[in-house]
C-alpha positions in Angstrom: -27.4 4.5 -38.1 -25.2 1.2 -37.6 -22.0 3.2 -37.7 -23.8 6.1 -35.5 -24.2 3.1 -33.0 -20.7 1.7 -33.2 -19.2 5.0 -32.6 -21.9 6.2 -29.4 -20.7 2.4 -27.8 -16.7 3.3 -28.4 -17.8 7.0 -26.6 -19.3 5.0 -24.4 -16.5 3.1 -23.6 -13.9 5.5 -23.1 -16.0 7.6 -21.0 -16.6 4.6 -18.8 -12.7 3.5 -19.0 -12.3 7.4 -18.1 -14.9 7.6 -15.5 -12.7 4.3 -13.8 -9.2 6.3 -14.4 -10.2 9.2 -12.5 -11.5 7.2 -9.9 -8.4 5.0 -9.4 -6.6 8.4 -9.0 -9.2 10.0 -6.9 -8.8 6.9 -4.3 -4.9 7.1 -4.5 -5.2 10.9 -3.2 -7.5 9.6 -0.9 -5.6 7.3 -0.3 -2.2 9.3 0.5 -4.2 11.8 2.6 -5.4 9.4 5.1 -2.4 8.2 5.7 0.2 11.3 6.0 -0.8 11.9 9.3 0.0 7.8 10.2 3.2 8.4 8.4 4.0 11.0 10.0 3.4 9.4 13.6 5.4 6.6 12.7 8.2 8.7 12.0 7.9 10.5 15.1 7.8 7.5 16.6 10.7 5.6 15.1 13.0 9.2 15.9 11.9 9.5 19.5 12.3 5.9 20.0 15.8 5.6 21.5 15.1 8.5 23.6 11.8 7.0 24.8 14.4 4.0 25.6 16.6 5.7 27.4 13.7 7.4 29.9 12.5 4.2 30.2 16.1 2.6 31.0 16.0 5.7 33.8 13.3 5.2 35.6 13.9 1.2 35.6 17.4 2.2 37.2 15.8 4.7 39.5 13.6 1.5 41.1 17.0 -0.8 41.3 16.7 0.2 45.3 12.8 -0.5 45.7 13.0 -3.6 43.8 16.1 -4.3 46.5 14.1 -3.7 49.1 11.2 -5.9 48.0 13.5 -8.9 47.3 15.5 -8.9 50.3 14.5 -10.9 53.4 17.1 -8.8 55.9 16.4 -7.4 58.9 13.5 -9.4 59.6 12.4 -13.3 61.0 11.5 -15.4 57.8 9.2 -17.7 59.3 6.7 -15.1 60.1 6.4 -14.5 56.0 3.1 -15.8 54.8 4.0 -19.3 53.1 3.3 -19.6 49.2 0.6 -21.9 49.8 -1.7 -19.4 51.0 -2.3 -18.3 46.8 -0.1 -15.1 45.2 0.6 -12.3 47.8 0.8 -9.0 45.5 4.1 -7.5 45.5 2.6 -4.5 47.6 1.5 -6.7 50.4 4.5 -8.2 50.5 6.6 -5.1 50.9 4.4 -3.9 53.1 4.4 -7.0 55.3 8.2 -7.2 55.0 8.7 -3.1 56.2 6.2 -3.7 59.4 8.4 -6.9 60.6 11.6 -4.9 59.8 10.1 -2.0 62.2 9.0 -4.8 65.1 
């Protein structure tokens, strides 16, 4: 009986160290699984980022001449702009002020 016992614990044991092992491996596929499609968008990511730059770079350029507008205070008398004291005018009332005193 005593060595009957011995040997059902060391069974025991390596079914438990099994049991363990094959769940260590069944979380690494998990694992891998639920991330491959991350992966796979960071990749995407990290190839299409330079063109992503580039249309970005465009459309900045493309608004060179609005933000032109917006800055410039020609064509127009600069005391009638509202003064900075008044709290933050948002950039599209301020262009819009700016156009209607260019057009008086």
């Amino acid at each position: 009986p005593v060595f009957n016992i011995q040997r059902n614990i060391e069974v025991v044991g390596e079914s438990v160290g099994c049991t363990v092992e094959l769940q260590i491996n069944h979380t690494k596929r998990l694992w891998k699984l639920m991330l491959s499609p991350l992966r796979q968008i960071i990749r995407n990511m990290k190839e299409n980022g330079k063109e992503f730059g580039d249309e970005t770079k465009k459309v900045k350029s493309s608004f060179w001449k609005v933000n032109e507008e917006i800055i410039s205070k020609e064509g127009y008398d600069i005391s009638r702009e509202p003064s900075k004291g008044h709290g933050k005018v948002s950039t599209q009332t301020l262009y819009e002020m700016r156009t209607k005193m260019r057009c008086e």
